[in-house]
N, C-alpha and C positions, 0 to 999 in steps of 0.2 A: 419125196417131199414130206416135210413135216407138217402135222395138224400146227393150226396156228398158235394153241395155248404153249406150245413146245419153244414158241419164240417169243414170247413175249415176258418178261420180267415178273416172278409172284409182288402181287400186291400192288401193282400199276392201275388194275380198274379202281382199287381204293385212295391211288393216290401216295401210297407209301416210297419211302424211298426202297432202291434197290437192297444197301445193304447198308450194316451199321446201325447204330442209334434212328427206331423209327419202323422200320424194315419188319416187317413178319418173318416172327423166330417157328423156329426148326420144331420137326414136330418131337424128334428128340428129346428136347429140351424141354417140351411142353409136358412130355410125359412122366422127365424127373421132375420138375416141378409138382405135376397132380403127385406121384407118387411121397415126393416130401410134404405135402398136404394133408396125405392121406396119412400117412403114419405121425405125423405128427397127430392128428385127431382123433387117431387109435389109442395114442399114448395118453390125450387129453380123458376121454372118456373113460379110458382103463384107470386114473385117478378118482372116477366117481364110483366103477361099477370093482372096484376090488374087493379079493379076491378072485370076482367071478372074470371071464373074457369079457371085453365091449359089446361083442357081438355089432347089433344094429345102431346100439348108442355111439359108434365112433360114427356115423352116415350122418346122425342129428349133429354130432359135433363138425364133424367138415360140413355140411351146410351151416351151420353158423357162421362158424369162422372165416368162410368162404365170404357169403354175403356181407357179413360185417366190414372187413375187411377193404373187399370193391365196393363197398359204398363207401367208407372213409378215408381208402387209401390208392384204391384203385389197381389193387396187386394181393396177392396170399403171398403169406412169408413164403413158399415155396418156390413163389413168383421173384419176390425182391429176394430170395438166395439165390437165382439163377441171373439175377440183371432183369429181367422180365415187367413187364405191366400191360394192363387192357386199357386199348385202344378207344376212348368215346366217338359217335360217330361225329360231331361235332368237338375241334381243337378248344381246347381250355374248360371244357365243363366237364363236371362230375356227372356219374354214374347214376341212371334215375334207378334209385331202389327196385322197379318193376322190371329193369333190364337184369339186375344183379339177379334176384327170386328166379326168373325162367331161364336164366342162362346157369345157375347151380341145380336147378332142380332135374334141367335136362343133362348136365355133365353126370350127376348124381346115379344118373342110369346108364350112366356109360356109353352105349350102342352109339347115341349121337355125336359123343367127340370123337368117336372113330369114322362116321361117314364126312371126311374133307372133299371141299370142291376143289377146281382147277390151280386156287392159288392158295389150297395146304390148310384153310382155316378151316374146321368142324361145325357141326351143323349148329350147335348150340352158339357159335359164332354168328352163325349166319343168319339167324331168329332173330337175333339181339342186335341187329348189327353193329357188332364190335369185332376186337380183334388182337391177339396176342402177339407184343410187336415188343423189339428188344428196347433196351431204357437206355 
């Protein structure tokens, strides 16, 4: 017998569609995305701190561009290069900048988008409640 998360569709307790436009993206996906986030921020910051490394100043960079970004657009180009955008928990409204702040500040440390619940979203998801769902 299967536990019952085993049958049931990711993203149904949120209401999401199963799959396609809408649907909670792949963690995959989620992860090229941070990583084209992440390096693009490296590259930003490596523009101020040259010739030295970024070091730390790429972290300040992807949290800007992070938050900036889900508050005006509701995606990181990493996000809209992959099809990608977050989720509001209410359809049609933008991103309350306090949801943007604690949901980059905990991605920022990484450990929490790697603890996902039953239906694949990260914890820093699940603070905020939003949600990374394909466009």
């Amino acid at each position: 017998m299967q536990p019952p998360s085993q049958g049931r569709v990711r993203g149904a307790s949120l209401g999401l569609a199963a799959d396609g436009p809408g649907s909670l993206a792949g963690f995959g996906t989620r992860v090229v995305a941070f990583c084209v986030d992440a390096l693009g921020s490296a590259l930003i910051a490596g523009l101020f701190t040259a010739p030295e490394l970024p070091g730390n100043w790429s972290l300040v960079a992807f949290a800007a561009i992070t938050v900036g970004c889900l508050i005006a657009f509701g995606q990181t180009p990493g996000m809209r290069l992959l099809g990608l955008r977050l989720a509001h928990p209410r359809q049609g409204r933008r991103l309350a900048p306090w949801r943007a702040v604690v949901r980059t500040a905990l991605l920022c440390l990484l450990v929490p988008a790697l603890v996902v619940d039953s239906d694949g979203r990260g914890l820093h998801d699940r603070l905020t409640d939003t949600a990374v769902v394909r466009d």
